[in-house]
N, C-alpha and C positions, 0 to 999 in steps of 0.2 A: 115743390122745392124742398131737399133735404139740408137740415141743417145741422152742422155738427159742434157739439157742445163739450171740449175738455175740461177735464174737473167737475162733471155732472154732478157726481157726487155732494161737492163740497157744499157749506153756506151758500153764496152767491150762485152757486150752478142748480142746487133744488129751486132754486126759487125761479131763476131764469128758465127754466126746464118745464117748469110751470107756467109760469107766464108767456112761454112759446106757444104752447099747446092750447093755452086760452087761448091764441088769435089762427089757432086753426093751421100751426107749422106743423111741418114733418120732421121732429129730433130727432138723433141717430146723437146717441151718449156714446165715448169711449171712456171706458171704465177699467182702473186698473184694480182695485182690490174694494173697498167699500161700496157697497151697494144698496143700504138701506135707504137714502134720502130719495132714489126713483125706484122703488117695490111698488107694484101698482099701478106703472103709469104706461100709457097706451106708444112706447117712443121706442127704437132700437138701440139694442147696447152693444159693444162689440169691447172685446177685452184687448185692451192696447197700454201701451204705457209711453209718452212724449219722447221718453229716453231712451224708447229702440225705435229709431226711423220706420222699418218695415210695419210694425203692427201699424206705426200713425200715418204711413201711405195707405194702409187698405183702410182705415178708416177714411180719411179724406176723401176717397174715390167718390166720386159723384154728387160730392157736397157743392152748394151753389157761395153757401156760408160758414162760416168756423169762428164761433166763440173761443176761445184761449183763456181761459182760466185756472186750467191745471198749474198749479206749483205749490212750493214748499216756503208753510208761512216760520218763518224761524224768528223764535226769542232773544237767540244768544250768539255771543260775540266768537264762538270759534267751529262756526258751522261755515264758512266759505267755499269748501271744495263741495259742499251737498246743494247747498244752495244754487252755486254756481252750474252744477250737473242737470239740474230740473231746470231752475227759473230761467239760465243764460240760452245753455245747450238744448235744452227742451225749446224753449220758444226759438231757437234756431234752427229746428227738425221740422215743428210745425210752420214755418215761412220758407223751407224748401218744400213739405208737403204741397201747400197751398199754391207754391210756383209751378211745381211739377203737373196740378191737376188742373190749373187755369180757374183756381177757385178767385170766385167771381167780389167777395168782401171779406177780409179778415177782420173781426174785433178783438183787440186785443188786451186784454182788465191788467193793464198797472196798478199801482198805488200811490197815497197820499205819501205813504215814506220815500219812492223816487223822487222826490222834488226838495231841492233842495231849502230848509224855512227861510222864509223873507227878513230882510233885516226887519228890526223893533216898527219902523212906520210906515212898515209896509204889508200889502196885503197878499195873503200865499193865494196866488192864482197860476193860470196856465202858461204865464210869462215866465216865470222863473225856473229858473234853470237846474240840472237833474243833479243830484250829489254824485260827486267822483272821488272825495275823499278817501285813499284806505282806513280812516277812522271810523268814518261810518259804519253802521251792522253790516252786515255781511247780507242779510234781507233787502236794507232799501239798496242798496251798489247793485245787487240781482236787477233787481226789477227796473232800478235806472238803465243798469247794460240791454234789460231782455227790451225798454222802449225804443234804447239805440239800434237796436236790433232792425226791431219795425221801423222804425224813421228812415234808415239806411234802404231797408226794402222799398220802401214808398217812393223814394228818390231815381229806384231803379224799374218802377213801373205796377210795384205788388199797387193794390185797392186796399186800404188797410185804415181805421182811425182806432185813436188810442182813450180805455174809459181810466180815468184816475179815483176811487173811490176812498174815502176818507172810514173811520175805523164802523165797522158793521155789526149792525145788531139786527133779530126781527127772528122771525118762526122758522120752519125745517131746519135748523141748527144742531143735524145730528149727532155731530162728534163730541161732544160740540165745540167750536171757537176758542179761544184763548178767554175772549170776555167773556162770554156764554158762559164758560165753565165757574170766571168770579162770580158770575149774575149769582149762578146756581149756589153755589157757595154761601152768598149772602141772605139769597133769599132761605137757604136753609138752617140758618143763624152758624156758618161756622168759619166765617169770618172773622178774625179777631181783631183787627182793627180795620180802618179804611187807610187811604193814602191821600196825601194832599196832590193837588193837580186832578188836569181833565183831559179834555181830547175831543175832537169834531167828530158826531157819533152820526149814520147818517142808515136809514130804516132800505135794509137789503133788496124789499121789494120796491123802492123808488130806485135805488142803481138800478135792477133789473131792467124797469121800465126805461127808462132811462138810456141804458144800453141800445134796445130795440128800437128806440126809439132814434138814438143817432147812427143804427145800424142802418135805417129807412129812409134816412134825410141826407146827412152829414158830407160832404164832399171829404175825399181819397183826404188822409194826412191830419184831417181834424182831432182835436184831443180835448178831453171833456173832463175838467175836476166836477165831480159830484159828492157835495159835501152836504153836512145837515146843519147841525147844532150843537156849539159847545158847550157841556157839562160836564162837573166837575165829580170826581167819585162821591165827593161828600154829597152832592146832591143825589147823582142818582142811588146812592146807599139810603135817604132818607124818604126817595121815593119807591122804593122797593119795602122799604117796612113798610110805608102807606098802603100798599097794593094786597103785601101778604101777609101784614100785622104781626109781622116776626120782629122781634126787638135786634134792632141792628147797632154794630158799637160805636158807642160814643164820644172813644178815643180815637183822632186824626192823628198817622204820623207824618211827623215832618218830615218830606223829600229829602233831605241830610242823613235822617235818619233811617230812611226807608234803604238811600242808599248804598248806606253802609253795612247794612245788615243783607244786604240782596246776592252778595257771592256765597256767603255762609248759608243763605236762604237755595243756592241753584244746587249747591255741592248735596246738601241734604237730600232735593228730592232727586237728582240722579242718581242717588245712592239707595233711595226706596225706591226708584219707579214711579213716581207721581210726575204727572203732567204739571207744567205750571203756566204759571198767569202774570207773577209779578217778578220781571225779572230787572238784572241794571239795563237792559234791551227795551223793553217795555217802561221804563220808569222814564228815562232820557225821551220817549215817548209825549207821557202826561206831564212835563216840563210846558211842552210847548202851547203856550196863551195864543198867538197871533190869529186874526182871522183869515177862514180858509171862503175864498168866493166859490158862490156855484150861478155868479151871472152869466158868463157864457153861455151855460147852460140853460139857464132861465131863459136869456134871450133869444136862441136857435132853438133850442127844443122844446120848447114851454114847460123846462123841470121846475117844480116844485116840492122842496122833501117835506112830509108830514112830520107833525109837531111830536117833539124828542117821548113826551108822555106817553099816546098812541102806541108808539111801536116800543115803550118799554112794557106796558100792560099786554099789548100782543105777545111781546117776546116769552113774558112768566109765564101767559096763558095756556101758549103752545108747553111750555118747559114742564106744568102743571099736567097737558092731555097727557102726556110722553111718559108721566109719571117722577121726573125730578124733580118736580117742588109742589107745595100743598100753598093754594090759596084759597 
C-alpha cells in the first residue's frame, strides 16, 4: 500500500515519515523545495506543490492513503491572502485529489489554534467549536476553514478524520520550528529575557503515533486533539539550563510588556531578515492557561503523550547531533 505524506519535509512529517516506514509502509513524499529532513530514507519523493492541482494529482495517483500536512505556519496578523492560498485552497486541491483518485483515507493535521479557547471553566476539547472570528490570526481562521473544508467532504462521502495537535516540540526539527528555533536560542545563552506565559507542548513523535494510529482504527469524520502538557517558558527556560548548564536569564517579562514591545520587535526583524519566534501572534498564544484534553484520544486510541522532560532533553539532544547547541 502506498502512502502519500504532504509536507514530508516539515517537523511533524520527518517524524511521521519515519514512523511509517518503521511499521513497514510504502511513503511516496511530495516535496516542494526543502528536502533535508527525508535525505536517507528508503521512500519516494516526487516534487509537487498543494497549490498546483496537477503536480498533486500525479502524486495522489495510486495512493491508498494521504497524510495532509503541508501548510504555512504564520506568526503574524497580515499574512491572510498566503495563508489562505496553502492552508484553505491547498487543502481543497488535495480533497479533490483524493476524490478524484478514490483515495481510500484521508488524514488531515489541523491545529490547536482552529478551535476556538473554551470559556474560563471549561475544558478545550473536540466539542468546541472552530474560530470564525476575522480577529483571529489569520493561521488559526486557515486551518479552521481547511477543517471546514474536510467536514464538508466527509458529509459528501470523502473517508477522511481530522488530528488537532497542540504546539510541538521533539527531534528531526530541521528548519527548525518557530520554538525550536527559541529552544536553540536559549540553550545557546542568547535569549535575553524569557516571557511570562506557556502553552500545551506535546512530543511530535506521540502525534505521529497517534495519527497512524487513528489513521488504522478511527471511523470516517472522527477528530483527535492530541495534546501533552503545560509549561510555562519560565519553566522550560529553567530546564534547558539544567540540561545544558548554560545560564539562562533571570528576568521574566511581563506579557503587557512583552506586548507592547512585540510590533517594534516584528518591524526590526523584517527589516534584517531574521526569522522570528515571538511575535503579538505567538504571545496572544502563551496567554492561554485553560486545559487542553487528550481523553478521547486516550480512550479510542490508547494515546498517551510522554512526560514534557523526555522530549525536552530529546529535543536539545537531537539540536546538539545537528550541531546547534553544545550540551
Amino acid at each position: 500500500m502506498v502512502i502519500l505524506v504532504t509536507g514530508a519535509s516539515g517537523h511533524i512529517g520527518a517524524n511521521l515519515v519515519r514512523a511509517l516506514l518503521k511499521k513497514g509502509q510504502k511513503v511516496r513524499a511530495l516535496v516542494h523545495h526543502e528536502r533535508r529532513a527525508l535525505e536517507g530514507l528508503d521512500i519516494e519523493t516526487i516534487d509537487g506543490d498543494i497549490c498546483e492541482p496537477e503536480s498533486l494529482i500525479r502524486a495522489v495517483e495510486g495512493a491508498e492513503a494521504v497524510y495532509h500536512l503541508a501548510g504555512n505556519i504564520s506568526l503574524m496578523m497580515d499574512e491572510w491572502p498566503l495563508v489562505r492560498n496553502i492552508n484553505v485552497t491547498g487543502t481543497q486541491n488535495v480533497i479533490d485529489a483524493c476524490i478524484k483518485w478514490k483515495v481510500k483515507r484521508l488524514i488531515y493535521f489541523s491545529s490547536i489554534h482552529a478551535i476556538q479557547p473554551a470559556p474560563e471553566d471549561k475544558i478545550i476539547n473536540e466539542s468546541c467549536a472552530l474560530v470564525d472570528s476575522p480577529k483571529c490570526p489569520p493561521y488559526d481562521r486557515s486551518k479552521a476553514a481547511g477543517e471546514r473544508l474536510v467536514r464538508q467532504a466527509v458529509s459528501q462521502g470523502l473517508d477522511a478524520i481530522i488530528i488537532n495537535p497542540t504546539g510541538v516540540l521533539g527531534p528531526y526539527d530541521y528548519q527548525p520550528s518557530h520554538f525550536g528555533l527559541a529552544l536553540v536560542a536559549i540553550a545557546n545563552g542568547k535569549m535575553p529575557a524569557l516571557i511570562s506565559g506557556g502553552f500545551n507542548w506535546v512530543d511530535v513523535r506521540d502525534v505521529a503515533e497517534g495519527a497512524i494510529t487513528a489513521a488504522e482504527h478511527a471511523p470516517a469524520g472522527t477528530e483527535y486533539l492530541l495534546s501533552g502538557h503545560y509549561v510555562s517558558v519560565h519553566d522550560i527556560g529553567k530546564m534547558v539550563g539544567e540540561i545544558t548548564r548554560v545560564s539562562v536569564p533571570g528576568f521574566i517579562t511581563p506579557m503587557w510588556l512583552a506586548r507592547t514591545v512585540a510590533p517594534l520587535v516584528t518591524a526590526y526583524n523584517r527589516l534584517t531578515g531574521r526569522r522570528q519566534y515571538f511575535t503579538s501572534v505567538s504571545l496572544r498564544a502563551l496567554r492561554e492557561t485553560r486545559p487542553v484534553s487528550h481523553e478521547k484520544a486516550t480512550r479510542e486510541l490508547g494515546y498517551q503523550p510522554r512526560p514534557f522532560k523526555e522530549t525536552l532533553v530529546d529535543t536539545l539532544q537531537w539540536f546538539a547531533e545537528n550541531g546547534q547547541v553544545k550540551i
